[in-house]
Rosetta silent file (secondary structure, phi, psi, omega in degrees, C-alpha in Angstrom):
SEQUENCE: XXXXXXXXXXXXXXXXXXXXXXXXXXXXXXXXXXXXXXXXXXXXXXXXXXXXXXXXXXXXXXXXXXXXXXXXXXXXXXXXXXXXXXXXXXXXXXXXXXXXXXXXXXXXXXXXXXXXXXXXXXXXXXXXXXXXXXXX
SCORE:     score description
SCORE:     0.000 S_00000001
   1 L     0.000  -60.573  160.015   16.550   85.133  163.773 S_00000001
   2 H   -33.058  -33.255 -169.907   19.264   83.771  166.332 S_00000001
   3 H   -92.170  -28.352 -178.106   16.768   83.403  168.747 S_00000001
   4 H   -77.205  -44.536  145.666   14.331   81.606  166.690 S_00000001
   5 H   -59.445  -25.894  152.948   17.209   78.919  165.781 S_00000001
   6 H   -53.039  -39.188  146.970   17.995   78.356  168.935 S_00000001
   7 H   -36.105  -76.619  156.751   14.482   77.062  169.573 S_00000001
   8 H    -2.316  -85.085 -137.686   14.543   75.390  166.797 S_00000001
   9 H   -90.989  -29.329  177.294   17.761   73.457  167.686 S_00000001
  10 H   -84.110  -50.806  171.793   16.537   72.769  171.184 S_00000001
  11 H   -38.374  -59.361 -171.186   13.218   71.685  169.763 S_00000001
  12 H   -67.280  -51.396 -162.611   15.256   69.175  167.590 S_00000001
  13 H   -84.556   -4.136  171.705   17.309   67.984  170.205 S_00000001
  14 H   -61.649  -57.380 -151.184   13.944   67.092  172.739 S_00000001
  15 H   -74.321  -31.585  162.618   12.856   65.169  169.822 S_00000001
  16 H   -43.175  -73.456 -151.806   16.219   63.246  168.994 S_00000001
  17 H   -68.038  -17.169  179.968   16.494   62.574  173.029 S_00000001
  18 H   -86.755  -41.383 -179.657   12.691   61.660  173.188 S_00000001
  19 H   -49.051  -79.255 -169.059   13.129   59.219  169.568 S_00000001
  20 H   -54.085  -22.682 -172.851   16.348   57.594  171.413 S_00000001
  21 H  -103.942   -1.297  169.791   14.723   56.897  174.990 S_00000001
  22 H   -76.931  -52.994  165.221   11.624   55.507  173.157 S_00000001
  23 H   -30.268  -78.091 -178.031   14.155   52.971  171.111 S_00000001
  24 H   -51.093   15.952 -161.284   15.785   52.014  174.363 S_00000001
  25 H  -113.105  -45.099  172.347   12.336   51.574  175.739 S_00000001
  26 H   -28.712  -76.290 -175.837   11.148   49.502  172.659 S_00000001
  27 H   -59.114   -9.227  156.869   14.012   47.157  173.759 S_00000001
  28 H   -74.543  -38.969  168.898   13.765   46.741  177.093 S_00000001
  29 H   -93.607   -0.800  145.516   10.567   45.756  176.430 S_00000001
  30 L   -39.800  -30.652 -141.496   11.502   42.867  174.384 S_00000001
  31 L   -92.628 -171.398  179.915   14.002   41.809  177.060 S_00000001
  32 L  -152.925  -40.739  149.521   11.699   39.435  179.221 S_00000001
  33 L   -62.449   21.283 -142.114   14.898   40.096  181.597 S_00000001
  34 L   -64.063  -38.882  173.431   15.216   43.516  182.008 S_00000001
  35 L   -58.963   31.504 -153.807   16.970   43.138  185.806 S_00000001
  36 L  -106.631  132.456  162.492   19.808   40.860  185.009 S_00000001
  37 L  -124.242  146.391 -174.196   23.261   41.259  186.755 S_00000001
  38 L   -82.833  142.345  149.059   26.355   39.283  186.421 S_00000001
  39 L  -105.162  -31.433  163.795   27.320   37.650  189.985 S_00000001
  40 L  -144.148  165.314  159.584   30.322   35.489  188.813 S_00000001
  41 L   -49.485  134.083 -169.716   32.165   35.039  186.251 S_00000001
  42 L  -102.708  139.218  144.766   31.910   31.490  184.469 S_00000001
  43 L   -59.311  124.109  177.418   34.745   28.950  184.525 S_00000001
  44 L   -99.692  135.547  163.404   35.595   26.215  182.348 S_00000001
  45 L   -44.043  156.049 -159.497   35.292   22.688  184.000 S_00000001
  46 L   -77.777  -41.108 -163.464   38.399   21.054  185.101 S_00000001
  47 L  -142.314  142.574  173.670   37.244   17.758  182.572 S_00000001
  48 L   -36.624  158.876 -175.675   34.775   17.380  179.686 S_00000001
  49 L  -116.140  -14.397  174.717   31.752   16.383  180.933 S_00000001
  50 L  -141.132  164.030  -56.338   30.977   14.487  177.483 S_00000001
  51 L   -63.781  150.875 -179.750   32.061   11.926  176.002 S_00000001
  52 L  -100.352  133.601  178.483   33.979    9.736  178.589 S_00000001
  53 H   -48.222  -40.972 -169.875   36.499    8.399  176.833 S_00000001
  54 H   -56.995  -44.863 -158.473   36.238    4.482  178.871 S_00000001
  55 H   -68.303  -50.649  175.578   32.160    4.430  178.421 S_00000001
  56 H   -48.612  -53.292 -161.555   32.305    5.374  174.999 S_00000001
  57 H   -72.944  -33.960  173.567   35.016    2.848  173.910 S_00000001
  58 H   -49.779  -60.383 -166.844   33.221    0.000  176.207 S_00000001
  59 H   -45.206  -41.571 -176.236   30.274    0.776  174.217 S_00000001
  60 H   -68.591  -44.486 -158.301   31.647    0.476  170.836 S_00000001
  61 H   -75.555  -74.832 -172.919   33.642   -2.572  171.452 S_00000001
  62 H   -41.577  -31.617  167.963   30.354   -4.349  172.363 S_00000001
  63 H   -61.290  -39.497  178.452   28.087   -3.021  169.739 S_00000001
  64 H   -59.613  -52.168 -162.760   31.266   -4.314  167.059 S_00000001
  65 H   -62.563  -86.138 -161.463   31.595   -7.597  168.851 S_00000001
  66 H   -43.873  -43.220 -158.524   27.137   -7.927  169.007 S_00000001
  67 H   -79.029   -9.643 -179.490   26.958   -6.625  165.369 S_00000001
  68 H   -76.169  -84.948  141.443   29.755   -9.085  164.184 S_00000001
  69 H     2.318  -31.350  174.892   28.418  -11.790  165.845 S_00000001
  70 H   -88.656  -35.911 -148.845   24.989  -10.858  163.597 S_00000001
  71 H  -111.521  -21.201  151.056   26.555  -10.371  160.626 S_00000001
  72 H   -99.944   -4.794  147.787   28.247  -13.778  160.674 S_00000001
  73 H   -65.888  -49.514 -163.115   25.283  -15.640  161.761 S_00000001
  74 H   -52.628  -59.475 -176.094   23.608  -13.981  159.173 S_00000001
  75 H   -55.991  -44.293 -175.459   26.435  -14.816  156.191 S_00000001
  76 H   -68.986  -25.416 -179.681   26.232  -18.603  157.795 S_00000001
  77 H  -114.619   16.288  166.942   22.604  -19.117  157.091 S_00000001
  78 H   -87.045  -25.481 -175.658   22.288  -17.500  154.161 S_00000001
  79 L   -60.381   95.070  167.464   25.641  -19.514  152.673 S_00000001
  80 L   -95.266   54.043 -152.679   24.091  -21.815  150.300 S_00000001
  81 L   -93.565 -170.495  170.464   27.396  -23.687  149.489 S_00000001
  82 L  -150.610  104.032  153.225   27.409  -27.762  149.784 S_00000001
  83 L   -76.078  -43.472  171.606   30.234  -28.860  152.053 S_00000001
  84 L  -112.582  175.949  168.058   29.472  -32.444  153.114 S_00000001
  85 H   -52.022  -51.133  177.582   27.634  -35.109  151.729 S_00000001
  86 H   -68.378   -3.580 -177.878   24.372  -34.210  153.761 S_00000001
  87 H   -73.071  -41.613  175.798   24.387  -30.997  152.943 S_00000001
  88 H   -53.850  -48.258  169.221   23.666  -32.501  149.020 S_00000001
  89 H   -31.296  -51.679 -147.074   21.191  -34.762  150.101 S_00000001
  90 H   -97.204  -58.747 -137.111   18.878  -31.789  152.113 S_00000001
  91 H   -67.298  -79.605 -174.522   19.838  -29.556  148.880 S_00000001
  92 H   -60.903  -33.915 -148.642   18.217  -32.309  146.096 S_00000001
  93 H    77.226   48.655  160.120   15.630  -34.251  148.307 S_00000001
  94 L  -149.257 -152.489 -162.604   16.807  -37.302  147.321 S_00000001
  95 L  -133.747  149.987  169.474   19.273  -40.109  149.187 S_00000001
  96 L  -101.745  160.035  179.667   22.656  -40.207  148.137 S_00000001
  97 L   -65.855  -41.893 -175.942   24.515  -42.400  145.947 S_00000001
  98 L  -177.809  151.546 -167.966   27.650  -42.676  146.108 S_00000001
  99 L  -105.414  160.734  174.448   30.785  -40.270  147.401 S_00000001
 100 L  -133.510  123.165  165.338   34.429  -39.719  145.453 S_00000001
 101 L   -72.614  169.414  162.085   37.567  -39.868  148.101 S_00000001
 102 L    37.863   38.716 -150.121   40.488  -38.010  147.627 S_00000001
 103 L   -99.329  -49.152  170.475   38.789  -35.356  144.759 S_00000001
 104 L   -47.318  125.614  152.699   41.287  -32.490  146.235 S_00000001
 105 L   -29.123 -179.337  174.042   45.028  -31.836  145.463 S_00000001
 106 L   -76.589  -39.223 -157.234   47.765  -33.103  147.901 S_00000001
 107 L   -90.150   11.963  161.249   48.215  -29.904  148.759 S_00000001
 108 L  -108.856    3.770  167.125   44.390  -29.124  150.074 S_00000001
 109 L   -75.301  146.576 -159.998   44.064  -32.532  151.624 S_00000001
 110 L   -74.251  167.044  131.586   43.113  -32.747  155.235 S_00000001
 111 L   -46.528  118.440  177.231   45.599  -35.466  156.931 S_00000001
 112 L   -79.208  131.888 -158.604   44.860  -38.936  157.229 S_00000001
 113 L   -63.053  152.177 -169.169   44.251  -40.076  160.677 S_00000001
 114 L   -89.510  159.545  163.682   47.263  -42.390  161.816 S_00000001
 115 H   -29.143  -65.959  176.894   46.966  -46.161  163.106 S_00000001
 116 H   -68.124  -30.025  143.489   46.778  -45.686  166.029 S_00000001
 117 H   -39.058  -56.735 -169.578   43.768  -43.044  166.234 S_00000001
 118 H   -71.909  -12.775 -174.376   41.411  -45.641  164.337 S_00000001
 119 L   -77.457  -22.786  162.192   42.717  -47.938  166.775 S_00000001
 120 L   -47.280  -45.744 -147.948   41.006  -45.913  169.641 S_00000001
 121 L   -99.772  135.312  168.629   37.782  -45.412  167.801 S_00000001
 122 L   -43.517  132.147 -166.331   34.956  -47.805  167.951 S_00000001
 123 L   -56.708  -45.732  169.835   34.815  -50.131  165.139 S_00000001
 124 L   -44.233  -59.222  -99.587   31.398  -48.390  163.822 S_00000001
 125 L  -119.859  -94.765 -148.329   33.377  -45.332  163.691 S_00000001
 126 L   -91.344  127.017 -173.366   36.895  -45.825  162.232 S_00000001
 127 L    63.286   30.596  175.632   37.150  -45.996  158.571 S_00000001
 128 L  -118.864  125.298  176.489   33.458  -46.713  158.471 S_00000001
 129 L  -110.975 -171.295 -135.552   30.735  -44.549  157.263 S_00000001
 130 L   -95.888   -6.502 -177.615   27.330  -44.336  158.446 S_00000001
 131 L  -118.444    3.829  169.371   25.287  -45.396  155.117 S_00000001
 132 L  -123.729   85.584 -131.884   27.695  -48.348  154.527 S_00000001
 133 L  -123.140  154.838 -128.006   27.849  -49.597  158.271 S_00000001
 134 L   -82.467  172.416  158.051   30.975  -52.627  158.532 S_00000001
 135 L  -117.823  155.462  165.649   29.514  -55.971  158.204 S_00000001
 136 L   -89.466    0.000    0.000   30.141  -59.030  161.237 S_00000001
């Protein structure tokens, strides 16, 4: 009986050691690599290699600047407000009639140009406007 477990037990351990070098064999042949050796050791770079800080930041500030630049043309020609007189005129289609001075408070009135400015400005020009033109 001793000698017949000892067979046994030998028996058992071919098939354990053949079961384990079949595994490792499985997996090697998975590998696509099976010859692979380290030759050096990897390093980390001295400086990121992504993102550079300058390139990045140029980029943004021009993309802000272009998209600002969009985004207030855009708000200007979309702005249907009526500032001047011609803007009512192109608004109705019709000619206009007649204007009201001084319609603000004091304190949102523009300045009134001094003497001596209209005295510069061509008589068409100062204190005249363009649908009531001075008479001679």
């Amino acid at each position: 009986m001793g000698l017949q477990r000892e067979v046994e037990k030998a028996r058992q351990e071919q098939v354990d050691n053949a079961t384990k070098v079949a595994g490792q064999a499985r997996l090697q042949s998975r590998l696509s690599f099976a010859n692979i050796s380290v030759l050096d050791n990897a390093t980390p770079p001295g400086s990121p290699a992504f993102p550079k800080l300058f390139v990045v930041m140029a980029l943004a500030i021009g993309a802000g600047g272009a998209l600002g630049v969009i985004l207030a043309l855009l708000a200007e020609a979309f702005d249907r407000r009526i500032r001047v007189a011609s803007d009512l005129e192109y608004a109705a289609g019709a000619p206009l009639l007649g204007t009201l001075l001084n319609t603000l408070p004091p304190s949102r009135r523009l300045p009134r140009p001094s003497a001596k400015s209209e005295a510069r400005l061509p008589a068409t020009c100062a204190g005249a406007d363009r649908r009531f033109p001075a008479r001679t």
